[in-house]
Backbone of each chain as ProteinMPNN parsed JSONL, in Angstrom:
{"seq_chain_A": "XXXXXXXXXXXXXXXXXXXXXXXXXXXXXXXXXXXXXXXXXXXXXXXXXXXXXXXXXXXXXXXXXXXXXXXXXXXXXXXXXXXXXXXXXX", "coords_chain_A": {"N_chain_A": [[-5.219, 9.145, 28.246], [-4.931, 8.822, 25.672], [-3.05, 10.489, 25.228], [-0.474, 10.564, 24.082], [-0.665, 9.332, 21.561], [-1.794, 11.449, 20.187], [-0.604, 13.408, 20.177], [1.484, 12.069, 18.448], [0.136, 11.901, 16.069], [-0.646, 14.826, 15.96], [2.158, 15.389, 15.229], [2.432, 14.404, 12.732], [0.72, 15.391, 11.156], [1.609, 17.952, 11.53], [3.85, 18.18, 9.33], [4.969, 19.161, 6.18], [3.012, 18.886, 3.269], [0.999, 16.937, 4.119], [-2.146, 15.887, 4.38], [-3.612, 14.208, 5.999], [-4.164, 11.616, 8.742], [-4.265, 8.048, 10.046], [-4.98, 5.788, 12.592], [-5.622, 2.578, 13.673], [-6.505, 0.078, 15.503], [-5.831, -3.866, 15.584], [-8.626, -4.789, 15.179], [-9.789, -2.981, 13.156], [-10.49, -0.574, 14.024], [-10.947, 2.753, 14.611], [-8.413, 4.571, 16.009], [-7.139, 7.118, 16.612], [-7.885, 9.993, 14.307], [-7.268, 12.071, 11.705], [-7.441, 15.612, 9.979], [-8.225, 15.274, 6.495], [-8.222, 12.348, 6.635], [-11.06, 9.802, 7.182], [-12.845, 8.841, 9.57], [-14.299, 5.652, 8.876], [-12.655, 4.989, 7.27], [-11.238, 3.311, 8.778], [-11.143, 0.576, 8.886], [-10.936, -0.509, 5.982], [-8.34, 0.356, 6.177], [-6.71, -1.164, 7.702], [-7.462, -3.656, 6.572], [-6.428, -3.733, 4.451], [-3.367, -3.854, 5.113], [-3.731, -5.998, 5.925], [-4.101, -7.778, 4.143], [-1.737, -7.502, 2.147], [0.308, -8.12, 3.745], [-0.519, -10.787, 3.504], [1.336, -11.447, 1.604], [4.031, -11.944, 1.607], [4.147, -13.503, 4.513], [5.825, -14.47, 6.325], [8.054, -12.451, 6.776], [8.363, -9.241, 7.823], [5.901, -6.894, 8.362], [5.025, -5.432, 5.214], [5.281, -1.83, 3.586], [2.644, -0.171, 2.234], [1.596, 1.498, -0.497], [-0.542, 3.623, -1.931], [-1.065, 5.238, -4.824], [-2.559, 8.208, -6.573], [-2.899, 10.549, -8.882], [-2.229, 13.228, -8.087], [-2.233, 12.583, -4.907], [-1.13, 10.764, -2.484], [-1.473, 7.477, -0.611], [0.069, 6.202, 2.541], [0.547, 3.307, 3.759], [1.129, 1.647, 7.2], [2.096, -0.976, 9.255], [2.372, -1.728, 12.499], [3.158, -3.906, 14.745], [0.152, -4.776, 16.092], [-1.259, -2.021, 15.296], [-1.965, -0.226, 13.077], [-1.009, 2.589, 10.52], [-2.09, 4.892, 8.864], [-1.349, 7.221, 6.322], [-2.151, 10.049, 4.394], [-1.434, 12.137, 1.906], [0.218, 14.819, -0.302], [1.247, 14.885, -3.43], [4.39, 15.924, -4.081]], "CA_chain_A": [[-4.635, 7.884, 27.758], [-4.811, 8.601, 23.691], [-2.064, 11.64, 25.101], [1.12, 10.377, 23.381], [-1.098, 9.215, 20.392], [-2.709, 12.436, 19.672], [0.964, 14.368, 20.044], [2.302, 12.032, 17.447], [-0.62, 12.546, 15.27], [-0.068, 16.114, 15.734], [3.557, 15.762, 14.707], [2.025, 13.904, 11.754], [-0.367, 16.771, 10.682], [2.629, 19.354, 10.804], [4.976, 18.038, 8.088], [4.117, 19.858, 5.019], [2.38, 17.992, 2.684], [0.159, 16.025, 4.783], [-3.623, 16.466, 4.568], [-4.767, 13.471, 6.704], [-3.723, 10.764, 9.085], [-5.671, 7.914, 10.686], [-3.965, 5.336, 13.237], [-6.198, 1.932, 13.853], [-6.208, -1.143, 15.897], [-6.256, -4.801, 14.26], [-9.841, -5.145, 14.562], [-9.849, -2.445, 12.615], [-11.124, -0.11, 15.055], [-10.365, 3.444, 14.654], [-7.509, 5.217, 17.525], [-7.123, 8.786, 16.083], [-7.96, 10.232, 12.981], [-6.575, 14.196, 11.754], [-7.447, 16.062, 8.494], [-9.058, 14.957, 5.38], [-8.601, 10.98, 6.584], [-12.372, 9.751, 7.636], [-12.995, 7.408, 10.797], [-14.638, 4.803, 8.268], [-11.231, 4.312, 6.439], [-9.607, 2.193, 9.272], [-11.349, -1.21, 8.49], [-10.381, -0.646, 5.017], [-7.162, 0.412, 6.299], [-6.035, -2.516, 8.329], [-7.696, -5.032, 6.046], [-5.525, -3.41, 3.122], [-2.742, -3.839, 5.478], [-3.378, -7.445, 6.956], [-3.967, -8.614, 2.559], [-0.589, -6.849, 1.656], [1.173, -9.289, 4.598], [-0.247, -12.502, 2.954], [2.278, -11.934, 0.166], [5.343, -13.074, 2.287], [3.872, -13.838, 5.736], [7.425, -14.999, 7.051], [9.024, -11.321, 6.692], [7.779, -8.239, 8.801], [4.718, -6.535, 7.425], [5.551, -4.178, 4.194], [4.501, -0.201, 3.875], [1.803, 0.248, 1.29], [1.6, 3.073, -1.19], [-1.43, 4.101, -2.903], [-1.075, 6.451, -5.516], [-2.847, 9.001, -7.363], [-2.356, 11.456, -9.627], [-1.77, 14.233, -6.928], [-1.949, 12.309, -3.371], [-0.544, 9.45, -1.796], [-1.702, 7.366, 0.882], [1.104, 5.352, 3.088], [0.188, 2.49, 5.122], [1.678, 0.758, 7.596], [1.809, -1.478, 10.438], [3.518, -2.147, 13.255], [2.423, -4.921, 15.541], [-0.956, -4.687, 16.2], [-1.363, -1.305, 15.125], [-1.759, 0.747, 11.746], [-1.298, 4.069, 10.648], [-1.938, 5.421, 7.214], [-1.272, 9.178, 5.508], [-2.547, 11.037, 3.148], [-0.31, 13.282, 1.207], [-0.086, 15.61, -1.43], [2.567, 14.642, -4.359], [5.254, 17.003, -3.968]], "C_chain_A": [[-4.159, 8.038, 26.308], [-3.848, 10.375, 23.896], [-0.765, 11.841, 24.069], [0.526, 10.002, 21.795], [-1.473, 10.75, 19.663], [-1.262, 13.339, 19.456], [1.323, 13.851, 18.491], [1.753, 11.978, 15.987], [-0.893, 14.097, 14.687], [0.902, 16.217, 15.352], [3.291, 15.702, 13.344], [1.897, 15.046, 10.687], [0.734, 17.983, 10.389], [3.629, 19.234, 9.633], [4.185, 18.476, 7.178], [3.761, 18.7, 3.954], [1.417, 17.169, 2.484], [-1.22, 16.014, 4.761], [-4.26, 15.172, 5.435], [-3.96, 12.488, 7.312], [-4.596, 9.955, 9.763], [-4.953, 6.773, 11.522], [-5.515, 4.228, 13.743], [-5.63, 0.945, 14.747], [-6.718, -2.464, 15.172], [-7.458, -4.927, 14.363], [-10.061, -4.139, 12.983], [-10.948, -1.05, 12.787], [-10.425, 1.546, 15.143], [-9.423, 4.215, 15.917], [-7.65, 6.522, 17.155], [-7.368, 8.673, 14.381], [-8.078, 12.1, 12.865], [-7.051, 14.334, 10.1], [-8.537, 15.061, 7.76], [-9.282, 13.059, 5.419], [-9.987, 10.7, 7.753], [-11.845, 8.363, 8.363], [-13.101, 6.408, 10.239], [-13.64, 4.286, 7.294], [-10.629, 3.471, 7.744], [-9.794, 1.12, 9.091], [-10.596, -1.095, 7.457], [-8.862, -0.559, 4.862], [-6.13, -0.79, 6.749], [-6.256, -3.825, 7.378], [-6.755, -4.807, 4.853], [-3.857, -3.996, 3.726], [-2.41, -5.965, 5.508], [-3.474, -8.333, 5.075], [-2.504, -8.208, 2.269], [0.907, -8.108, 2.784], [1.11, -10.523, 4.263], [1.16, -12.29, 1.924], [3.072, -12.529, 0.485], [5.015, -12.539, 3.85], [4.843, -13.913, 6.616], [8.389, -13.53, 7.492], [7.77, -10.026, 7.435], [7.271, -7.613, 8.036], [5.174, -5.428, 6.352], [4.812, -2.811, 4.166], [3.857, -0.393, 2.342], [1.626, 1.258, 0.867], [0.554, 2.494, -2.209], [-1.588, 4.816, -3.77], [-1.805, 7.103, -6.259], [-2.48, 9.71, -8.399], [-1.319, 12.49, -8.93], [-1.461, 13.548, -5.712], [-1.316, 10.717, -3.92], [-1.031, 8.957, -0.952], [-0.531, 6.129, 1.603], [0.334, 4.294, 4.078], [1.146, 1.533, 5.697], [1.442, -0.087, 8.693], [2.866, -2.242, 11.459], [2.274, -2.882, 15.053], [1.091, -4.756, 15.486], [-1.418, -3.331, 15.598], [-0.706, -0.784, 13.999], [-2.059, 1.513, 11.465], [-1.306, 3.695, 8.864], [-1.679, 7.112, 7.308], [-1.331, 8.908, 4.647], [-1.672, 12.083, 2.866], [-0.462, 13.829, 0.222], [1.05, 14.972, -2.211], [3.176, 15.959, -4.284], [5.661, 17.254, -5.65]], "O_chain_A": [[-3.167, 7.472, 25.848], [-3.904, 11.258, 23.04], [-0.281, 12.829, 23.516], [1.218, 10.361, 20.842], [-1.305, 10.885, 18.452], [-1.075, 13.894, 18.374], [1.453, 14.61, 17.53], [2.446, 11.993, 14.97], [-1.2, 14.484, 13.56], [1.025, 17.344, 14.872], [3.695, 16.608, 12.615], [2.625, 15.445, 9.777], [0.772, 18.727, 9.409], [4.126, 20.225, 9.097], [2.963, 18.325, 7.179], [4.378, 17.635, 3.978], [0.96, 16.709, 1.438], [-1.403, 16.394, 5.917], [-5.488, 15.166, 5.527], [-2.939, 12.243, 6.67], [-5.623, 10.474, 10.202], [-3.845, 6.715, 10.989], [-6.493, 4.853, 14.151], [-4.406, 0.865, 14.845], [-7.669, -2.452, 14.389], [-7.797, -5.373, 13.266], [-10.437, -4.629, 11.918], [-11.834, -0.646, 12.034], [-9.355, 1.612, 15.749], [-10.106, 4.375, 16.929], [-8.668, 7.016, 17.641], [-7.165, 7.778, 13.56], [-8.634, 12.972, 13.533], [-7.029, 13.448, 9.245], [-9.39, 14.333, 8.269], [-10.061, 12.445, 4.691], [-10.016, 11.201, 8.877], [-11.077, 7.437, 8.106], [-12.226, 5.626, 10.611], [-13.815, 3.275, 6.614], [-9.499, 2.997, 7.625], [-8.817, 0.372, 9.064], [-9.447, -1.498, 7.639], [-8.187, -1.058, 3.961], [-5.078, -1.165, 6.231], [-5.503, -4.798, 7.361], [-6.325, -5.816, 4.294], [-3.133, -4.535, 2.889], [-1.49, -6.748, 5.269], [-2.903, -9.41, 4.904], [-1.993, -9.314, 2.093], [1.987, -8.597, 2.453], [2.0, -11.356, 4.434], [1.873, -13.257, 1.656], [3.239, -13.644, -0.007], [5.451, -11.494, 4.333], [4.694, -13.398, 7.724], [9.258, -13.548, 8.363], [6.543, -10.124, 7.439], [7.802, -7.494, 6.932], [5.757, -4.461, 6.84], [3.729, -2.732, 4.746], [4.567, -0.736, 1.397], [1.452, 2.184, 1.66], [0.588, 1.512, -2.951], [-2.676, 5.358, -3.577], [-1.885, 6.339, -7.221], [-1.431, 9.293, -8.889], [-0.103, 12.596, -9.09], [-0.344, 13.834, -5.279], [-1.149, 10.021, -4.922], [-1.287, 9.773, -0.066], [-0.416, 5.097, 0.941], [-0.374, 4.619, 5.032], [1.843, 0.766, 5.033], [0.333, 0.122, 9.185], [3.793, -3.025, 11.254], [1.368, -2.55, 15.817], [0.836, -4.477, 14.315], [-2.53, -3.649, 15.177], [0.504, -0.759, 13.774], [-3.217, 1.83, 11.736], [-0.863, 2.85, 8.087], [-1.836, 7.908, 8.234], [-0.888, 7.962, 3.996], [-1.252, 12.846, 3.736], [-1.417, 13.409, -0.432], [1.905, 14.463, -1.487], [2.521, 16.993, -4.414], [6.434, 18.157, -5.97]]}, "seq_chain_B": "XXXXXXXXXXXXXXXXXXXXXXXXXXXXXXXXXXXXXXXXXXXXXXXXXXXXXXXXXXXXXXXXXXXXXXXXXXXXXXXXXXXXXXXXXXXXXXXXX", "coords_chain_B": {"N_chain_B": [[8.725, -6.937, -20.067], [10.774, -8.387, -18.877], [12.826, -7.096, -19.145], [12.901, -4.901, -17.548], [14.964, -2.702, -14.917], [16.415, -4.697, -12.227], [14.222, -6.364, -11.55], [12.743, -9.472, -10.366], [10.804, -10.771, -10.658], [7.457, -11.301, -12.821], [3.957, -10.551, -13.411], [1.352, -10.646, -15.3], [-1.805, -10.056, -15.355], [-5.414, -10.777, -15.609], [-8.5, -8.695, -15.193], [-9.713, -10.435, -13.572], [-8.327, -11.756, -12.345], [-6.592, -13.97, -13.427], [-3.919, -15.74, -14.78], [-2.144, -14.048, -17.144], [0.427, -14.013, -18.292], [3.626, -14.612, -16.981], [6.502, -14.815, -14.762], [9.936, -15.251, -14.219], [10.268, -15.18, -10.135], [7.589, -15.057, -10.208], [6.74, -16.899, -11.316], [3.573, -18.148, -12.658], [2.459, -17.841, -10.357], [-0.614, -18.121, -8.54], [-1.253, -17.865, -6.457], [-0.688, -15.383, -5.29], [-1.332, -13.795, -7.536], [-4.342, -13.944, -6.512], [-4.32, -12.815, -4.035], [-3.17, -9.794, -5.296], [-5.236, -9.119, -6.325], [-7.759, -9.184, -4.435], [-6.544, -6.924, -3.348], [-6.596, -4.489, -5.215], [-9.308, -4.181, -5.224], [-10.113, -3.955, -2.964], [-7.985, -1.247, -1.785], [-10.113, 0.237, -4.005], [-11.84, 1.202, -1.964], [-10.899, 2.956, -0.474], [-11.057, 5.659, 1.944], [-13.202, 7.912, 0.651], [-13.274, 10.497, 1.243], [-10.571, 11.692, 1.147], [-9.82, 11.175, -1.135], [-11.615, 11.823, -3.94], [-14.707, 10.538, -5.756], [-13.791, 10.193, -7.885], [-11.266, 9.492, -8.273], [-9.095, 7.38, -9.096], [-6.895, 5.212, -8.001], [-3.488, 4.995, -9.401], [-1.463, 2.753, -9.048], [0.129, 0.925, -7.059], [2.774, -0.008, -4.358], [3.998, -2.131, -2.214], [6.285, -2.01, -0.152], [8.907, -4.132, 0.94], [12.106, -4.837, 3.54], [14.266, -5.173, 1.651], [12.952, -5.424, -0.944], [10.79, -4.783, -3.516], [7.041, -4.393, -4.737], [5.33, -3.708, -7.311], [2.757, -2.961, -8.563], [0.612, -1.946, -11.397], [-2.383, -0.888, -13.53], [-3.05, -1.292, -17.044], [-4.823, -1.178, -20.156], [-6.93, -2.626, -19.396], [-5.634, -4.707, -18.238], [-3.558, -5.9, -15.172], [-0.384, -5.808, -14.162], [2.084, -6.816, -12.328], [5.087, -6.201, -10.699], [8.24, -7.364, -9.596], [10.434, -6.3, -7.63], [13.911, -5.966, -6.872], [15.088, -4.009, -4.293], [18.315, -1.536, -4.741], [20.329, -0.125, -3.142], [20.581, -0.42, 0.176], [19.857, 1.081, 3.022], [19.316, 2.113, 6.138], [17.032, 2.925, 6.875], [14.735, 0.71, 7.377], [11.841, 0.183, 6.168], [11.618, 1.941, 4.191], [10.441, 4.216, 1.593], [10.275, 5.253, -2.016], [9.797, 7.393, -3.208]], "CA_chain_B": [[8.344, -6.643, -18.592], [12.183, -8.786, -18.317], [13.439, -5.901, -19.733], [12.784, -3.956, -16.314], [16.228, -3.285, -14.186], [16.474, -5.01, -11.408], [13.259, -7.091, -11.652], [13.587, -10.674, -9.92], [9.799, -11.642, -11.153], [6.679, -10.067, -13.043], [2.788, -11.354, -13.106], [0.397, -10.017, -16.044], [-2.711, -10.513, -14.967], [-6.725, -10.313, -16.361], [-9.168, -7.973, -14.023], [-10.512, -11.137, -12.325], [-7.42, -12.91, -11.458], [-6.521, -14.944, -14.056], [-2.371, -15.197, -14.878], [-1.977, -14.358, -18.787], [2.137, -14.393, -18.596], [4.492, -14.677, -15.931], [8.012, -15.11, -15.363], [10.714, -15.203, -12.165], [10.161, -15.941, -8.999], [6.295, -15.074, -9.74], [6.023, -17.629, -12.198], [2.302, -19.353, -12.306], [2.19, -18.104, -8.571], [-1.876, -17.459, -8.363], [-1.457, -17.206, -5.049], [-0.508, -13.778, -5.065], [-2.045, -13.091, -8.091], [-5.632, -13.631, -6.099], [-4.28, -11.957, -3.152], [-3.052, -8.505, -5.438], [-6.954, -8.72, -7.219], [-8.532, -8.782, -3.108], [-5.815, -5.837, -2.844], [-7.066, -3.625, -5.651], [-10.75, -4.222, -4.982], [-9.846, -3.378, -1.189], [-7.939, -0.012, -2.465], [-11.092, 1.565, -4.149], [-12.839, 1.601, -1.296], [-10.424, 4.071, 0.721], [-11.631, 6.96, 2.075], [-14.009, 8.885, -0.265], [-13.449, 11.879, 1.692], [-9.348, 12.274, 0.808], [-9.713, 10.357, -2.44], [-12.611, 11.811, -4.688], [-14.805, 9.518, -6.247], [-12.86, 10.047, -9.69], [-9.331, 9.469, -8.406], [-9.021, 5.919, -9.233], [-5.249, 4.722, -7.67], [-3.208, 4.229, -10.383], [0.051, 2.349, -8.547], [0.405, 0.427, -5.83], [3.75, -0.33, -4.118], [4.346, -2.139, -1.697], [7.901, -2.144, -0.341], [9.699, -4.755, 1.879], [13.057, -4.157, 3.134], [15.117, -5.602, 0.21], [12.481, -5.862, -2.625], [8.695, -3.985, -3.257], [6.131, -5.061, -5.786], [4.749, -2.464, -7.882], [1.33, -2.834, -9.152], [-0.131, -0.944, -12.464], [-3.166, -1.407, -14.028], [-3.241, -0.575, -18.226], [-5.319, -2.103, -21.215], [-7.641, -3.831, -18.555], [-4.657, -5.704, -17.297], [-3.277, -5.826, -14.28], [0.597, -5.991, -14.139], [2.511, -6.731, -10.849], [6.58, -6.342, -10.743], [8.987, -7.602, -8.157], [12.046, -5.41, -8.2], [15.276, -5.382, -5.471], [15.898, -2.665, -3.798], [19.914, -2.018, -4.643], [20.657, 0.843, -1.961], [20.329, -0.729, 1.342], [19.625, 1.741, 4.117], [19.396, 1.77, 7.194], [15.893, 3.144, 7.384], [14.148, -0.218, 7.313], [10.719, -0.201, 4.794], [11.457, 3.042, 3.335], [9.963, 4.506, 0.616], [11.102, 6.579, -2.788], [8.597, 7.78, -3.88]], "C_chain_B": [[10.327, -7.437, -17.981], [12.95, -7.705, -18.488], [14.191, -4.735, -18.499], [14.178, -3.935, -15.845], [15.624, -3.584, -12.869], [14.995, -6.065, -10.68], [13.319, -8.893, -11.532], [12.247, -11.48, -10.259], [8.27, -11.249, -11.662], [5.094, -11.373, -13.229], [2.084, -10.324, -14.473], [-1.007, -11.08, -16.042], [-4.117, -9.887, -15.798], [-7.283, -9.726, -15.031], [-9.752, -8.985, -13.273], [-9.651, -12.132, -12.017], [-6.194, -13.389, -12.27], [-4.806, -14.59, -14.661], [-2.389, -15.05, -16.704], [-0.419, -14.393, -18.93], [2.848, -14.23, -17.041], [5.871, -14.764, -15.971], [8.684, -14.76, -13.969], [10.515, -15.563, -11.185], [8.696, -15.971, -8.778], [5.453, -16.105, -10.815], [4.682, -18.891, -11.492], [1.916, -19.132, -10.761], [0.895, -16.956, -8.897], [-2.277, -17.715, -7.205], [-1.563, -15.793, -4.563], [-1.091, -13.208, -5.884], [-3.592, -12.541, -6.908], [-5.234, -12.766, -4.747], [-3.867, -10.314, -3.937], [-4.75, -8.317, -5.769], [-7.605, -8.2, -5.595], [-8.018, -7.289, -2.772], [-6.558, -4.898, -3.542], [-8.312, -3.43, -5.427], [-10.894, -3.499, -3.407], [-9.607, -1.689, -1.313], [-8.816, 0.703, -2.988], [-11.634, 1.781, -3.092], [-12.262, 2.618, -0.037], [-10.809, 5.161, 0.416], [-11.817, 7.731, 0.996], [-13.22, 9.955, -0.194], [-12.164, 12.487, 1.399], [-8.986, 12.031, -0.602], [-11.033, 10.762, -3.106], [-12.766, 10.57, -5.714], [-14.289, 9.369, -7.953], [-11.37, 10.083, -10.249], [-9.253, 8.162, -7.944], [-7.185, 5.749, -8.61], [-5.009, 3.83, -9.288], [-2.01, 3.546, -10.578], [0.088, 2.441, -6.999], [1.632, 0.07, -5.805], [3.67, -0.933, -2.842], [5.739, -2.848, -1.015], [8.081, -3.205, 0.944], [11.319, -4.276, 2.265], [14.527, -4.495, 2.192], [14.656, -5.502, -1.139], [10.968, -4.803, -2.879], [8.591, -4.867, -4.582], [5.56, -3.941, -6.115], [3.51, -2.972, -8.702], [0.347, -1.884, -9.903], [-1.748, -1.135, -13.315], [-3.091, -0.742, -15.726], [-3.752, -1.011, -19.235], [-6.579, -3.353, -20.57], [-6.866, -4.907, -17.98], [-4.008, -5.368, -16.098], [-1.429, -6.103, -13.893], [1.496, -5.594, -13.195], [4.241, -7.112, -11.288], [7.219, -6.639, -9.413], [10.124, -7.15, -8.222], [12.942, -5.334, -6.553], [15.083, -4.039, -5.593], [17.597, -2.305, -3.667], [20.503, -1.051, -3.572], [20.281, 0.955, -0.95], [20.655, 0.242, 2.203], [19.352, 0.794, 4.827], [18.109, 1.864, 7.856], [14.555, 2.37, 7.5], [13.22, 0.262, 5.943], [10.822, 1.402, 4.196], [10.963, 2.936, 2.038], [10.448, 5.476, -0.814], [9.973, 6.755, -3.903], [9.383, 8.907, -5.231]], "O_chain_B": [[10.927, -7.063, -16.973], [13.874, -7.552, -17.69], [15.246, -4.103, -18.449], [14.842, -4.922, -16.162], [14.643, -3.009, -12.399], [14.893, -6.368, -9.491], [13.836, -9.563, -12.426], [12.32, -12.708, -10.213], [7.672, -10.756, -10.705], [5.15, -12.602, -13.187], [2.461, -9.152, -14.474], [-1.215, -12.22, -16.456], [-4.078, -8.85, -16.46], [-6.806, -10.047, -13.943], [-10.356, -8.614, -12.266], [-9.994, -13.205, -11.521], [-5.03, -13.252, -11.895], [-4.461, -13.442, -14.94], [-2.662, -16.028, -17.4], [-0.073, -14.961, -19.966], [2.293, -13.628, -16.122], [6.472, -14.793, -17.046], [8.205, -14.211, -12.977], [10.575, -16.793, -11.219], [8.211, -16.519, -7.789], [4.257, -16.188, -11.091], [4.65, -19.776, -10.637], [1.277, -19.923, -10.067], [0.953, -15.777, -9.245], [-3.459, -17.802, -6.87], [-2.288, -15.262, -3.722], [-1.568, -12.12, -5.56], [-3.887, -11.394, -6.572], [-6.082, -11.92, -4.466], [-4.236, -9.4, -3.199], [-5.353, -7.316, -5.381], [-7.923, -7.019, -5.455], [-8.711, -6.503, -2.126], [-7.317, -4.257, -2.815], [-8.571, -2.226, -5.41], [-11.711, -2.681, -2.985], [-10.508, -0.882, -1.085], [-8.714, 1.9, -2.722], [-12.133, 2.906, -3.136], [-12.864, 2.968, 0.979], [-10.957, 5.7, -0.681], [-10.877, 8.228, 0.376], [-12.569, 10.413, -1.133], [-12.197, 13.714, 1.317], [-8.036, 12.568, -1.171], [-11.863, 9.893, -2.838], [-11.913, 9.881, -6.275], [-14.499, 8.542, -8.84], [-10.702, 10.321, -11.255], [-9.313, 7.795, -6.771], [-6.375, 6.497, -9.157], [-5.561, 2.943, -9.94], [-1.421, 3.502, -11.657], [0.086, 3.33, -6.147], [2.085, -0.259, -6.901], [3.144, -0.132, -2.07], [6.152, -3.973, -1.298], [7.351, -3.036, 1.921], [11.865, -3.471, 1.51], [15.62, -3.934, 2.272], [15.332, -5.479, -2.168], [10.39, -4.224, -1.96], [9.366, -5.592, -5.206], [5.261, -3.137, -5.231], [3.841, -3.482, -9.773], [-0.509, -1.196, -9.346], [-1.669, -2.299, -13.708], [-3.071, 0.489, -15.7], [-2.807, -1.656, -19.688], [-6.956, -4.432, -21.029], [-7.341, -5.851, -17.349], [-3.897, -4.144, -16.04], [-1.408, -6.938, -12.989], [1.81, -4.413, -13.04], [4.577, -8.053, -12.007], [6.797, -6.23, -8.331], [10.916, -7.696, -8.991], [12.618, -4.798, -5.492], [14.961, -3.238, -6.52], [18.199, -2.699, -2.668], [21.502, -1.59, -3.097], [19.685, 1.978, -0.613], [21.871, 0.419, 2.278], [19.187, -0.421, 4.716], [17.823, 1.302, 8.913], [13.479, 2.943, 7.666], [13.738, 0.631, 4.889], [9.781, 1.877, 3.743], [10.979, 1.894, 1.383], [11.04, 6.515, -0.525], [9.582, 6.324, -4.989], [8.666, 9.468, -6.06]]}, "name": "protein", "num_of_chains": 2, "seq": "XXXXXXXXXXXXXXXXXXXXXXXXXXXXXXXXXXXXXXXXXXXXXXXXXXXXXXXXXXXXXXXXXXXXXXXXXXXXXXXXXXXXXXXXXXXXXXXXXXXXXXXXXXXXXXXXXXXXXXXXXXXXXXXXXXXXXXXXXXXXXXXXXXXXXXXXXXXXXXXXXXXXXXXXXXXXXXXXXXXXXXXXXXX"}
């Protein structure tokens, strides 16, 4: 069942740069998780996600960037479901 | 902070909320202020394990597809920008990093 997920988590994982990906449902319920991103990031992930949508509720949910010094982490969401990455700064 | 290009509304904020200047479309709006404060408090707590505990985030963005909000923290303040995006793609919420 988690066949087509785990592929595009693997696609994920091959772009250079990448050290982690983690792909949740809205409870906030982990689906996959690759590399250096931990199972226990998807609450924090989705709830980062579902605060970042109060800002303008009316307009389709925005991509979140976390930044570091060195990494990045991307989040996003699309319908019910949110992915984040971890990245290196190029 | 008007100074910025392309900046349609900016928020300078204290670490627990509170608006100390404003201006644009984010004027006096502590609506969003208290929703960026839940945001940054939310943000430390991502993953330890890709984020050591001494790599504080220091810039949040997040983008819509016409405008993002950029979020800095410096001096113990908290300072949130609302800037257009002027080079409409096609690639919906992109990013430029």
């Amino acid at each position: 069942m988690e066949k087509d997920l785990d592929k595009v988590v693997d696609e994920i994982m091959a772009t250079p740069q990448i050290n982690g990906c983690i792909v949740a449902d809205h409870q906030g319920l982990c689906l996959a998780a690759k590399g250096t991103a931990h199972v226990d990031s998807a609450g924090i992930i989705v709830a980062l996600s579902e605060q970042a949508c109060k800002i303008q509720p009316n307009l389709k949910p925005p991509t979140i960037c976390l930044e570091t010094d060195k990494k990045l982490c991307l989040v996003q969401r699309h319908g019910t479901i949110t992915g984040a990455i971890f990245k290196l700064k190029p | 902070m008007e100074k910025i290009p392309d900046q349609i509304g900016y928020l300078i904020l204290t670490e627990d909320g509170a608006v100390l200047e404003s201006g644009g479309e984010l004027e006096n709006d502590e609506r969003i202020a208290t929703i960026i404060i839940d945001l940054i408090s939310l943000s430390n707590t991502v993953d330890p394990l890709a984020f050591g505990p001494n790599e504080n985030f220091k810039k949040i963005s997040i983008t819509y597809d016409d405008h993002w909000y950029v979020i800095c923290m410096s001096n113990k303040k908290i300072y949130v920008i609302k800037r257009l995006i002027q080079n409409n793609t096609d690639e919906g919420n992109a990013i430029a990093v």
